[in-house]
Structure formats: structure tokens, C-alpha cells
C-alpha positions in Angstrom: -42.0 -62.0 100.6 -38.5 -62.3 99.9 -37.9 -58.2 99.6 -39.0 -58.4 102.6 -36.8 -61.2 104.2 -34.2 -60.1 106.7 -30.3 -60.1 105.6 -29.9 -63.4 107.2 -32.5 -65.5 106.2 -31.5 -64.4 102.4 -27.6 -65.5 103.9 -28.8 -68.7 105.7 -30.5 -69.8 102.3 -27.9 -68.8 100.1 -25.3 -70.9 103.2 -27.7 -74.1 103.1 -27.6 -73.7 98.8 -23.6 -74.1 98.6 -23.4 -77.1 100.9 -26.8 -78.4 99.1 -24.9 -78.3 95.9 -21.4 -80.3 98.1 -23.7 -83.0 99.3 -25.8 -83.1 95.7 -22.6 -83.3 93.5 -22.7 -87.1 92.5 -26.8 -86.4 91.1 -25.6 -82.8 89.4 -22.3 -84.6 87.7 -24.4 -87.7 86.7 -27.2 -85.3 84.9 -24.3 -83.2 83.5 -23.1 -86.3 81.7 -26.4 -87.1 80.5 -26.6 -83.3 79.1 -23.1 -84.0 77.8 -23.6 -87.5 76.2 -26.7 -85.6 74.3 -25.3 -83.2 72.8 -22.5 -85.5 71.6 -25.0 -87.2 69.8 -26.4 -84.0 68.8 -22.9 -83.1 67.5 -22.9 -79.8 68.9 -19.6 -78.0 68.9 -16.8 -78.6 71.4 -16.6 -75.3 72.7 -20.1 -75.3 74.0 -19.8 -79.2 75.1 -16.8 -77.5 77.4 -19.5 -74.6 78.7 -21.6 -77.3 79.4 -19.5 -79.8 81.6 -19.0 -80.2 85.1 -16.6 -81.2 87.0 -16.1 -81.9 90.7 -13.7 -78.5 90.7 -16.8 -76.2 88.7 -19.3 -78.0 91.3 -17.0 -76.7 94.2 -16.7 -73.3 92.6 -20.3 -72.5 92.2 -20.7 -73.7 96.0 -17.7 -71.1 96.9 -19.4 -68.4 94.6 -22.6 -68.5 96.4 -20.9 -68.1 99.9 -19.1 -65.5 98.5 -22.2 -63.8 97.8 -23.7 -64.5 101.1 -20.2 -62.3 102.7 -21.4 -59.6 100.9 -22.9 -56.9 102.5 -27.2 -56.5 102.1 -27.5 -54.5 99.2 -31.4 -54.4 100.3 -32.3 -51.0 101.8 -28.3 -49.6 101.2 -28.7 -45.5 101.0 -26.4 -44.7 97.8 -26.3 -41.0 98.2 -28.8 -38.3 99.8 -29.1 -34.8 100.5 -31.2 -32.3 102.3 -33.0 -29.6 99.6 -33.0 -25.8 99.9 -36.7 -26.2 101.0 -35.6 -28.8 104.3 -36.7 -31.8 102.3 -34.3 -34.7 103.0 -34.0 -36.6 99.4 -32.3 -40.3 99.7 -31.5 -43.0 96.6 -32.0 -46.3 98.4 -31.3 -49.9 96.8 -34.2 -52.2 96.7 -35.2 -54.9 94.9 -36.1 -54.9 91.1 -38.7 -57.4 91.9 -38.8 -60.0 88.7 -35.4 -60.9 87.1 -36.0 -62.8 83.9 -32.4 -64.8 82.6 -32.0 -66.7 79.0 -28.6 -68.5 78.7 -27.3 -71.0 76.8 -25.6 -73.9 78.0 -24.4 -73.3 81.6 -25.5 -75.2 84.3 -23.3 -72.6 86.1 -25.5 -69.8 85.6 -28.5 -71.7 87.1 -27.1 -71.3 90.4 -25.1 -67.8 89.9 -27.9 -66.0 88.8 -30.7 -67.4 91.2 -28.3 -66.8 94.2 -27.8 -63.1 93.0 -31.5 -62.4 92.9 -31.9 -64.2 96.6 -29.5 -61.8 98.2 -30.5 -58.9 96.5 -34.4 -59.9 97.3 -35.7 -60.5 93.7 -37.3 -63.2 92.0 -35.8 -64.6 89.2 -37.6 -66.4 86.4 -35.0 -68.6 84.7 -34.9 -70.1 80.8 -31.5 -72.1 80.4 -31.3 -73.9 77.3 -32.4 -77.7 76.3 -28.6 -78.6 76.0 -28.6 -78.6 80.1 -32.3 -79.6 80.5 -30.8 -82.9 82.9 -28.4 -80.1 84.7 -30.7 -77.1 85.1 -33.6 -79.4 86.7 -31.4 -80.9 89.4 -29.8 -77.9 90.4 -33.3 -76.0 90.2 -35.0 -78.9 92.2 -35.3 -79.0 96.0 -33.5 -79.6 98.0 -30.6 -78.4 96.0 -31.6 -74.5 96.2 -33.7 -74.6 99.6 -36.9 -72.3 99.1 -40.0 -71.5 99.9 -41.9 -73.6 97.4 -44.5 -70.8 96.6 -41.7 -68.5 95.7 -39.6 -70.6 93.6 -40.9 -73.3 91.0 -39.3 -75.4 88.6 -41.2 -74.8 85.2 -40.3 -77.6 82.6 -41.1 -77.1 78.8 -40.2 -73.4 79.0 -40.4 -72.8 75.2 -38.9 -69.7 73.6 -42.4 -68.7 72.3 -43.6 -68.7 76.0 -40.7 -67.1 76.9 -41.3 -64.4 74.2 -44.9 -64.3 75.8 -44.0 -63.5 79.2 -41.6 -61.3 78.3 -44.1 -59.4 76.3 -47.0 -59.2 78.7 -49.1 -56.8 79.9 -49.1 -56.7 83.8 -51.1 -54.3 84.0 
């Protein structure tokens, strides 16, 4: 289980995602213009055509965010504060994972990759809904090998409609 993964399998992953993203960038830029060329003909606004582009310079910056976020230290299993009670009992606040992470977002390819490399170092799973406007951008940066995982832990899910969205988020796990 990835709460369960050790610091530097989470950093190897998160290593082997940046320089997938270096050696995918001709595939992510040619379905960014396909995303861009759409919503042209859509006519949607210029302001969210410039959220939506990539360039060779955003491509390199996501791939520098997530190494910055493997330097970081493990968050996983990080004592915040503790103290010992008046009756001996030693009381600790530890960080661990949240477990499911669900993200909507609108038209930024960018936040694909931010978001899922967040939730691998911090040891969560992260269900993701980005927007039709980057459908060409999302699945090639969600797709393997361009964010290395363990297939039963990480899925591309096309056709992720806001009313299933709005179903999942309102399930009953129980």
C-alpha cells in the first residue's frame, strides 16, 4: 500500500515522474496543442487558453516541482508535537496519510502532475477530475509511463462526468 511505502520508494517514483515528464515532452506538447486548437474552436476565452498551454519552460517546471517535492522531508509518520499526561500517558500528534484525495480543476494540465505528486509523497491516493478543455493533456500525463506506478494503485478513468463525480463524492463507504 502506498501509506505504507518507505520514504524512498515514494522519492524514487516521484525522481523517475520528473525525468518521465523530460523524455515525454514532444507527446505532452503535441496533446496540449490538440487541447489548445479545441478550445479555439470552442472559443473559450484567452485567459483560460493561456492556463491551458504548455510550453517547453512549464514542462521543465512541473518536472523541477516534483523533484522539489521529492527533497522534501517524509511528512509520513512526522511527530508534530506530544507530551506526557499527569497520569504517565505519553500523548503524540503524528502526520499520516489522509488516504483518498479527490481534486476538480479546470483547465491545467499543470495540476495533473502537482497534485498527484503531492499525494505520492505524502502516501495518499488521489482520485483526479481535470476538465474536458485538457482531456488530450491530462490523459498523457496520467498515462504510463509518464507517472510510473503501480497499476492497481493508479488508473486512468476516461469519461469522468461531473454527475459521477458528484456520485463518488457523495457515497456512502460505509
Amino acid at each position: 500500500m502506498l501509506a505504507r511505502a518507505d520514504a524512498g520508494i515514494r522519492d524514487a517514483a516521484l525522481k523517475a515522474m520528473a525525468r518521465a515528464l523530460e523524455e515525454r515532452e514532444d507527446e505532452i506538447l503535441e496533446a496540449d496543442e490538440r487541447d489548445l486548437d479545441a478550445g479555439r474552436e470552442a472559443g473559450i476565452g484567452a485567459a483560460l487558453l493561456d492556463r491551458l498551454a504548455l510550453s517547453p519552460a512549464r514542462v521543465a517546471g512541473i518536472a523541477a516541482g516534483v523533484r522539489a517535492i521529492a527533497a522534501l522531508p517524509d511528512p509520513v509518520g512526522e511527530t508534530i508535537e506530544g507530551r506526557r499526561l499527569a497520569n504517565g500517558l505519553d500523548m503524540r500528534k503524528v502526520r499520516v496519510p489522509l488516504g483518498v484525495v479527490a481534486v476538480v480543476y479546470e483547465a491545467r494540465p499543470n495540476v495533473t502532475i502537482d497534485c498527484a505528486a503531492l499525494c505520492l509523497k505524502s502516501g495518499n491516493a488521489i482520485v483526479l477530475r481535470g476538465s474536458s478543455s485538457a482531456a488530450h493533456s491530462n490523459a498523457i500525463l496520467a498515462a504510463a509511463p509518464a507517472c510510473p506506478r503501480p497499476r492497481s494503485r493508479w488508473s486512468p478513468v476516461a469519461g469522468a462526468t461531473s454527475s459521477r463525480c458528484w456520485r463518488l463524492r457523495t457515497a456512502s463507504w460505509t
